[in-house]
C-alpha positions, 0 to 999 in steps of 0.5 A, a space after each residue: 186464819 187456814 190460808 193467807 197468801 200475799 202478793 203471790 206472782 207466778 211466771 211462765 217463763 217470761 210470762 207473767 201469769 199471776 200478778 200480785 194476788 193476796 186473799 185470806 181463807 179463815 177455818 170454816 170458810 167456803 170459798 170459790 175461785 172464779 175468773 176468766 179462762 187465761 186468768 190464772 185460777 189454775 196456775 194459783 191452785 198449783 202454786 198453793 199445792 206446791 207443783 208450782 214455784 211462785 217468783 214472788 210472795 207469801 204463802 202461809 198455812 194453817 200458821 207455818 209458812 210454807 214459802 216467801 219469795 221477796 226477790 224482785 
């Protein structure tokens, strides 16, 4: 596994922009990430890259955990 994100939430404030997102990138892989405008596909790309702080989940790495969050 290359990328593993569990249960990522990301707020704006009070707004909830990201709710409970999971995936799974494994070595090899060519993935795309689609969706409306306002769906969050920038603010998880942001989250992943570390410009973002999430309010919760798990972000994993290439192995090494890169940031867990379990506050509710």
């Amino acid at each position: 596994m290359l990328l593993q994100v569990n249960d990522l939430v990301v707020n704006y404030g009070v707004i909830n922009a990201v709710k409970g997102v999971s995936f799974e990138i494994n070595e090899g892989e060519i993935v795309s990430l689609i969706g409306a405008n306002g769906a969050g596909k920038s603010t998880i790309l942001k989250t992943i890259s570390g410009l973002l702080k999430p309010k919760r989940g798990k972000i994993i790495y290439d192995l090494n955990l890169h940031f867990k969050c379990n506050t509710n």
